[in-house]
N, C-alpha and C positions, 0 to 999 in steps of 0.2 A: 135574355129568355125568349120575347120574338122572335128571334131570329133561327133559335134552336127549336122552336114550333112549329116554324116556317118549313125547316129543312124535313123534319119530322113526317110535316104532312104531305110533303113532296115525296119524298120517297115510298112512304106508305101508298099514295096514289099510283107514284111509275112503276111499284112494284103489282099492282090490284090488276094495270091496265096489262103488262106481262104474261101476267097469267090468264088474263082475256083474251089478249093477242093466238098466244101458246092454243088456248082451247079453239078457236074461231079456224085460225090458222088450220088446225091437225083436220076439224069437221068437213072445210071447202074442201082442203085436198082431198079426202075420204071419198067422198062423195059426185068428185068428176070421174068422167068416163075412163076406162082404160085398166091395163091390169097388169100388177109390176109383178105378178108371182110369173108371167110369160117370160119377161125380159130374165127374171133370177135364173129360170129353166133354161136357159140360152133359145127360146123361142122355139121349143122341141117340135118336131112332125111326125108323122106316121101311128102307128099304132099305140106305141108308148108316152104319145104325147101328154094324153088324157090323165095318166097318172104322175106326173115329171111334174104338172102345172098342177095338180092337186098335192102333191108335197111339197109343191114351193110354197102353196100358197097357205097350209100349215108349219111351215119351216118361220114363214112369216107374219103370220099371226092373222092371216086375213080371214082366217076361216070361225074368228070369233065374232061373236057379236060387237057392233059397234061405239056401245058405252065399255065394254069389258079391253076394247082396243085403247079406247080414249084413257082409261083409267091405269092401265098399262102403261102406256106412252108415257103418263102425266109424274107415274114414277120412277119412269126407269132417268127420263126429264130430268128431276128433282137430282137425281142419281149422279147424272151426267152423263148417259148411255143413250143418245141419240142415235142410237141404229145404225143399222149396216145399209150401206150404199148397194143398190141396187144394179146400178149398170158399172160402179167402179170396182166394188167389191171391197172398200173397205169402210172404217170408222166416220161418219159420218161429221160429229164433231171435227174431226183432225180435216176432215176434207176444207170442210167451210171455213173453219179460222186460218187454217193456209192459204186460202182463197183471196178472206177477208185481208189479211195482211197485207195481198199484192194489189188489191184496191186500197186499201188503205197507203200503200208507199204512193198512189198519186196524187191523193188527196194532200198527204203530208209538201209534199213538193209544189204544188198548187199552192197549196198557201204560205209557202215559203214563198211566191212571187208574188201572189196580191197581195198582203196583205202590208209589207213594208212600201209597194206601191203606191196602193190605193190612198194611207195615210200619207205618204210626200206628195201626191194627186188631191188629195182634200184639201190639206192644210196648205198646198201655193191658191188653189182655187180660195182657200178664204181670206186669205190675206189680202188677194188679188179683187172681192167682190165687185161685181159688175164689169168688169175692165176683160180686154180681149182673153186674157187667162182664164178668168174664171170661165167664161162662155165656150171657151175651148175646150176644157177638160169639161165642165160637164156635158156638153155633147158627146164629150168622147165616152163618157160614162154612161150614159143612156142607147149609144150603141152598144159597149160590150156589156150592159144587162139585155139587152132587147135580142141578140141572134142568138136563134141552138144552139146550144155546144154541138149537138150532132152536125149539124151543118159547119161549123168554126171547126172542130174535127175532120171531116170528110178532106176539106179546102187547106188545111195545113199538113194531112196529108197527100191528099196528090201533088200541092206545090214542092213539098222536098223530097218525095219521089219523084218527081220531072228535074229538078234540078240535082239529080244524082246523090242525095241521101241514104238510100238503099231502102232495104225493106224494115220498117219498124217494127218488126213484132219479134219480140225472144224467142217464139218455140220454134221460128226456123233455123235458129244459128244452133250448130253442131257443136259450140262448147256452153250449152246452157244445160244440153242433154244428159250431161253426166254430174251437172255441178247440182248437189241438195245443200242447202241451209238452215240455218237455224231460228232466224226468224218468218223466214218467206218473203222477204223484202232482199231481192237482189242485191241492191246497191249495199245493204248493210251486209248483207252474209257476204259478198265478195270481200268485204274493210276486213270481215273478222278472218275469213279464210285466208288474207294476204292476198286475194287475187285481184289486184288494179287493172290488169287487162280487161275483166270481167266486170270490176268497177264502170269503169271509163265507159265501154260499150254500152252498158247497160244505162248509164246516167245519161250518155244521148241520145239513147231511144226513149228516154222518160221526158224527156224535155219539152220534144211536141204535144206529146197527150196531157203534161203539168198546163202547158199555156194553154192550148184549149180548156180544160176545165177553172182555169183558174180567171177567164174573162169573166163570167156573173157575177163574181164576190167583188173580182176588182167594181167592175160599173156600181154593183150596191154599197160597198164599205166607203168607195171614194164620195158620193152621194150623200150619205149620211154621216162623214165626217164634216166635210163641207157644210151640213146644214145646222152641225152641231158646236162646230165651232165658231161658226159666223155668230149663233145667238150666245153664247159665250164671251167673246169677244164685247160683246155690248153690257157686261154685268158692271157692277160697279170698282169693282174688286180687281177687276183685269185693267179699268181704266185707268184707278190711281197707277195699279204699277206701271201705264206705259205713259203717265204723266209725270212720276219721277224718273223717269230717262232709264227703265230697265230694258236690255236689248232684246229685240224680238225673239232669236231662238232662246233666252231666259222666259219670258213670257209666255211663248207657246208650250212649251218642255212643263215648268214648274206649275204651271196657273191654268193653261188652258185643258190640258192633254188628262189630268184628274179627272177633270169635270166627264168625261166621254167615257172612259175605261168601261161605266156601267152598260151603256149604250153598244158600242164597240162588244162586249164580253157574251152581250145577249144574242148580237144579231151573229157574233163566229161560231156559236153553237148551233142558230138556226142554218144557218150557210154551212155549216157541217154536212149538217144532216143532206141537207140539200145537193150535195158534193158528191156526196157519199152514193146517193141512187145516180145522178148522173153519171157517174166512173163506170157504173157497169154497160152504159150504153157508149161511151169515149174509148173503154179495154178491147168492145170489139172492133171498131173501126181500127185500132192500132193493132189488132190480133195478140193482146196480150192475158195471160191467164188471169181470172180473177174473180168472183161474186157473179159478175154477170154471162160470164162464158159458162160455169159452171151451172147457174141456174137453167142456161139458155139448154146444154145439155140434157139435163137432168130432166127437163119438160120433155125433151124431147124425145126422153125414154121409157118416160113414167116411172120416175125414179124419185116415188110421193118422199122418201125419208130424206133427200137433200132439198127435196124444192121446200118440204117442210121445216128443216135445220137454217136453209140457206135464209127462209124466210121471217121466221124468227129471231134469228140470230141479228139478221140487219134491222130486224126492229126494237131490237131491246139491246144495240147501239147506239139507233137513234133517240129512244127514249132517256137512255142515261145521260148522251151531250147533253139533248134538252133542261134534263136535270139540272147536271152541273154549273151549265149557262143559265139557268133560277138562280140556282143558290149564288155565284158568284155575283150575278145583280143583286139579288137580294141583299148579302153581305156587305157591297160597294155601296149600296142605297136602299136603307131600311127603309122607304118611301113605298118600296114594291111588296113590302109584307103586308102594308095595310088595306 
């Protein structure tokens, strides 16, 4: 019954803070400089300008009052009718979660290598306490929490561009141009379409931008495994069993690797979230489409209904990881509900 309170009151809240975001979010945009009814007009001149930008700018609703905009938005919102794109021209929703999904494929593959790392990286480090191992890995893990990823990017890209790699970014290669999918996730829309060529390509140009992003979580995961299983290891419960001669990978696996799942569960939610804003600054150094190319545009046009979509949308992703990473602690260890 706790525990179904607990969840209760979590979602009640990320849902409160949503709709705060959503309102806060629509007012900043509103209210900077610049004016998308020009960009909608294709930036008209001459005589008939004057009226071109006054029907855009009724076509678009900016000619209403500002709570009558807000109130509008907040249902058509509810709806699922996130507006029309201004500089793309189309569905706004469909833009961003197509967006989101190609930032989301490197997040996905990011933590496809830390995080099986970072755990074999913690767990030699505690076994190993005090002894050159330990000392070694976590140095190493204090380096890759400590440098940008924009810098760790930049430097993994011009090293395998000089070493003959070619250019990492998809929207130069001439067979990406015709290929569409069904998730927005190359790697997987090539599996389904049967296209391995498309596959293969694609999966090594992911490869650089996955290890750059995926150095923070390693330095932090590998760090806080290590420190969780070191006090772990000292319970009493772990002692007996390695006092009756159970073999280590038994005692690590069965006995020690529970104790952490809570731990572990919370901080991959946090590092989520975390992951997730850095891709959009990692996407452009590799030139790949995604959240942050799209936003980057969309500023650039005054194109308030995707910077507004784009912005929302990333934060009531990040609010639900969050969530979920609650409740999954919480569930693992009723200890966090009280």
């Amino acid at each position: 019954m706790l525990t179904l309170n607990y969840i209760a009151k979590r979602i009640v809240i990320s849902t409160l803070l949503i709709f705060g975001i959503v309102i806060l979010t629509f007012l900043m945009i509103q209210l900077t400089p610049g004016d998308p009814a020009i960009i909608w007009a294709g930036k008209p001149r001459g005589p008939g300008a004057t009226a071109a930008i006054a029907r855009a700018r009724e076509y678009l609703g900016l000619n209403l009052p500002l709570y009558q905009r807000l109130a509008l938005y907040m249902y058509k919102f509810l709806m699922g009718d996130w507006g029309l794109s201004v500089e793309f021209k189309q569905p706004v929703f469909h833009l961003v979660v197509r967006n989101f999904m190609a930032s989301l494929e490197i997040v996905v593959y990011a933590f496809a290598v830390a995080v099986p790392l970072s755990l074999w990286l913690g767990t030699r480090a505690a076994l190993s306490r005090g002894g050159l191992g330990d000392k070694t890995i976590y140095f190493l893990s204090v380096v890759l929490a400590g440098m940008p990823r924009f810098l760790v990017a930049v430097l993994i890209f011009l090293m395998l561009y000089l070493f003959g790699y070619g250019y990492l970014g998809l929207r130069v290669s001439p067979k990406y141009t015709t290929f569409s999918g069904l998730t927005g996730m190359i790697t997987v829309d090539s599996l389904i379409a049967g296209r391995l060529d498309i596959f293969l390509d694609a999966f090594l140009r992911l490869i650089p931008a996955s290890i750059a992003l995926a150095t923070y979580p390693m330095g932090v995961i590998t760090r806080v495994v290590r420190v969780s299983l070191s006090e772990t290891f000292e319970e009493e419960y772990v002692r007996q069993a390695i006092s009756i001669g159970l073999p280590r990978k038994v005692i690590v696996r069965r006995y020690a690797y529970p104790n952490i799942v809570s731990v572990v569960a919370q901080l991959t939610g946090l590092l989520f979230s975390y992951m997730l804003l850095e891709t959009m600054v990692i996407e452009n150094v590799f030139s790949r489409e995604g959240l942050g190319t799209l936003t980057s545009r969309a500023i650039v046009a005054s194109d308030y209904p995707v910077v507004i979509g784009a912005t929302v949308f990333t934060s009531i992703v990040l609010i639900v990881a969050n969530t979920i990473a609650d409740i999954v602690q919480a569930v693992t260890n009723p200890r966090v509900q009280l």
